[in-house]
N, C-alpha and C positions, 0 to 999 in steps of 0.2 A: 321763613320760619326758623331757620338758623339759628338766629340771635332771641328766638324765645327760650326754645330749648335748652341753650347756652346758659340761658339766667335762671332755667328753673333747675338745673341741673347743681345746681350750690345749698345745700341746706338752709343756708341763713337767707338767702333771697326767698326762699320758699318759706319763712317765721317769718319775713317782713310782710308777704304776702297775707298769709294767717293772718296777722296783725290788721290789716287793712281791711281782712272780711270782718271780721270782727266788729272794727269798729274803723269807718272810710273817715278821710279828710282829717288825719293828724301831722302833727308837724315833725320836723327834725328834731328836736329836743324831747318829744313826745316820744317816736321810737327808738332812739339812743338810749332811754333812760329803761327800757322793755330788754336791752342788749348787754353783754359785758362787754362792749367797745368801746372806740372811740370816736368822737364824734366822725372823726374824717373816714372812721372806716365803713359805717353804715351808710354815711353820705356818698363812699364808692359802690357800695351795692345799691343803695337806690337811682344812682346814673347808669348801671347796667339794666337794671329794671325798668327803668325809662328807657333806654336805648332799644328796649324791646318792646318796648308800647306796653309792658304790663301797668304802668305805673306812670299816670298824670300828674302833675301839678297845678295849682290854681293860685295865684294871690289873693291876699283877704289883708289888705291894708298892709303892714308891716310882714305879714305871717306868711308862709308859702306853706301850703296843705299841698300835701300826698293821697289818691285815690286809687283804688285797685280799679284796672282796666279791661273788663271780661270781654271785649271784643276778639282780643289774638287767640285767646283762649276758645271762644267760641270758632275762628277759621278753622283754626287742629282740628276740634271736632265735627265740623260739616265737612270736612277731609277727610278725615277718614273712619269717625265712628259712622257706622251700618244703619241703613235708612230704618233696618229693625230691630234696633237697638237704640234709637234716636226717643222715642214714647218713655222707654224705660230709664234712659239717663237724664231726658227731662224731667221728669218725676223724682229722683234724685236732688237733682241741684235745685227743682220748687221746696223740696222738705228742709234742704243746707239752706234756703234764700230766707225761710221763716224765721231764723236763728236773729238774724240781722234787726238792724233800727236803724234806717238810713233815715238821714235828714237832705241828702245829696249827693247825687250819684251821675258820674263822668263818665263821658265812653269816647273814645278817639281812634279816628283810623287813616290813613292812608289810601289814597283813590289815585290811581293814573288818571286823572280827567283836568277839565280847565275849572274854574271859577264860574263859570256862566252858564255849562254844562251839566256842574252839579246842582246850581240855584234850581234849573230849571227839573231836575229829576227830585229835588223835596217839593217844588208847586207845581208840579202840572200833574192835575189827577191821572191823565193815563198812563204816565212813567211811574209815576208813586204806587199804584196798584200792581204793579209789574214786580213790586219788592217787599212790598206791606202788606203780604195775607188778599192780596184783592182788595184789602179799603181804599177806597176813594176819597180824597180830599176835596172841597171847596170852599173859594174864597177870591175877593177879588186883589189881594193882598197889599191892601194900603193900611200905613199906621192905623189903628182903631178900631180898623176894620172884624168884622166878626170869620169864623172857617169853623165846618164842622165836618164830619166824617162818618159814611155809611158801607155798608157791605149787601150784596143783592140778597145774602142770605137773612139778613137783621131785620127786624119787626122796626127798627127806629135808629134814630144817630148813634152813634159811639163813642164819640167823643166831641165835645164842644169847646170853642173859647176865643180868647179873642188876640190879635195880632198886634203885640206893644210896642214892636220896632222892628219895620222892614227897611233893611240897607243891602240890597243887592248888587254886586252877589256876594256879601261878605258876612251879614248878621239879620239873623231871625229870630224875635225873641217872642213867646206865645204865651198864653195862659194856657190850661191843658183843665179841664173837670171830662171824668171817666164818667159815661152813661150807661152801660151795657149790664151792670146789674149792679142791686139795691145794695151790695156789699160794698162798689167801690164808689157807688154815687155819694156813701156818708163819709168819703174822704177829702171831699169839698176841692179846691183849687190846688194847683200847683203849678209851675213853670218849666218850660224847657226852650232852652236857649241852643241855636244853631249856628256854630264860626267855622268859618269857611277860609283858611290859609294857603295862599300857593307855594308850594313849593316844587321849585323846581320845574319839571314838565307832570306834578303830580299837586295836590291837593291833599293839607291835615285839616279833618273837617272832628271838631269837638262839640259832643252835644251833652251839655249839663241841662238837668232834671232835678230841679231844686223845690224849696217849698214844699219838701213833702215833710208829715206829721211821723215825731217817732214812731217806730214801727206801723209805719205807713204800709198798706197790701200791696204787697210785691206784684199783682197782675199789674201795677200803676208801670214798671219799671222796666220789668223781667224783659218784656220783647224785645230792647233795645237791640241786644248783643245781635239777632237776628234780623234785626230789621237792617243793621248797616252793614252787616255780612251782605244779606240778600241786595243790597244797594251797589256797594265795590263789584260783586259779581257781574251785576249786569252792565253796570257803567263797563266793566273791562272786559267782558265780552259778550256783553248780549245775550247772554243766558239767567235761566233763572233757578236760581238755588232753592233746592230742597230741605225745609226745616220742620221741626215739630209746629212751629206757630203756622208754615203755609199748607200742611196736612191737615190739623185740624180745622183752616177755614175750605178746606178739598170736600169738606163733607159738610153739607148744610145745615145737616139735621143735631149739630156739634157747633158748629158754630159757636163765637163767642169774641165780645171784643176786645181781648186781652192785648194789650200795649204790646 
């Protein structure tokens, strides 16, 4: 966690940031021109911000887009902000997430585990429920094939769709329609795509969540940071991490199938 600290510790990494909540997936020429720099100088602060996971890149034909990365962000704070303080600062960054109008949204992290290790903890429902609030997964995961997802506490699925490209253990690509209430079911389809990179004796596992509609409802999105928190945990040590998302499915009568 060094090198996050490190990057947020600079004012202008912390505007580049700003910049990317605001508005995710611009280019180099895009935040230069937001800057009194020079190109090559913003281009040094978005490699330190990369170097710290705050800050993905994607290719889009010629164009290399930059997104803001709230996973590292989210460890700090399952570190050490207070399990009773944890309700009240989620509620915070849901009011700061409303601000937004993602059309697509990154999130990357780093796992000590193998390739095969991690396939296997996104498809096997009893791993997957071990980091994702208790949902369950099923599916028999071949191209076309359908998967939908429930909770013992749900009156019904959660989420539904269907599986567009399974290449294990390297890429998952899914359709995603939210079912868990009449607010997020009219936000109709959207995608999230699973890469699984070895590195090293560790794993960068990147899940982009695209296709969603400007100012698309952030319940579609928001759990991410949590769900791959709670994933790294247990892949690295077999525990399982405490969050506002695995708290509120702790209580049935709360429940809810917020991404």
């Amino acid at each position: 966690m060094d090198r996050v600290f490190r990057a947020l510790a600079d004012p202008t990494r912390r505007s580049l940031l700003d910049q990317l909540f605001r508005e995710d997936g611009q280019t180099l020429g895009s935040l230069r021109g937001r800057f009194g720099m020079t190109r090559f100088g913003v281009m040094k602060h978005l490699k330190q911000l990369e170097g710290a996971g705050l800050v993905v890149t994607k290719r889009r034909g010629r164009e290399k887009l930059h997104f803001l990365n709230a996973v590292p962000i989210r460890l700090v704070h399952d570190r050490w902000v207070s399990k009773y303080a944890e309700p009240w600062a989620a509620a915070l960054g849901d009011l700061k997430n409303k601000l937004e109008g993602p059309v697509e949204k990154v999130f990357e992290i780093y796992i000590k585990t193998t390739p095969e290790r991690l396939w296997e903890a996104i498809t096997d429902s009893e791993i997957r429920r071990k980091y994702n609030f208790g949902v369950r997964i099923d599916s028999d995961w071949t191209p076309g094939s359908r998967y939908g997802t429930s909770h013992p506490a749900s009156n019904g699925p959660l989420v539904e769709g269907e599986n567009l490209e399974v290449d294990p253990p390297r890429r998952l690509v899914q359709t995603m329609r939210a079912l868990w209430g009449e607010d997020v079911k009219r936000e109709g389809t959207s995608r999230v795509t699973w890469e699984i990179e070895p590195v090293g004796d560790s794993c960068r596992l990147t899940v982009t969540h695209d296709q969603l509609r400007e100012g698309a409802n952030d319940q579609l999105y928001g759990g991410w940071p949590m769900i791959l928190s709670g994933l790294k945990t247990y892949l690295e040590t077999g525990e399982l991490l405490t969050t506002p998302g695995s708290l509120m499915y702790a209580t049935p009568a709360r429940a809810s199938g917020k991404r």
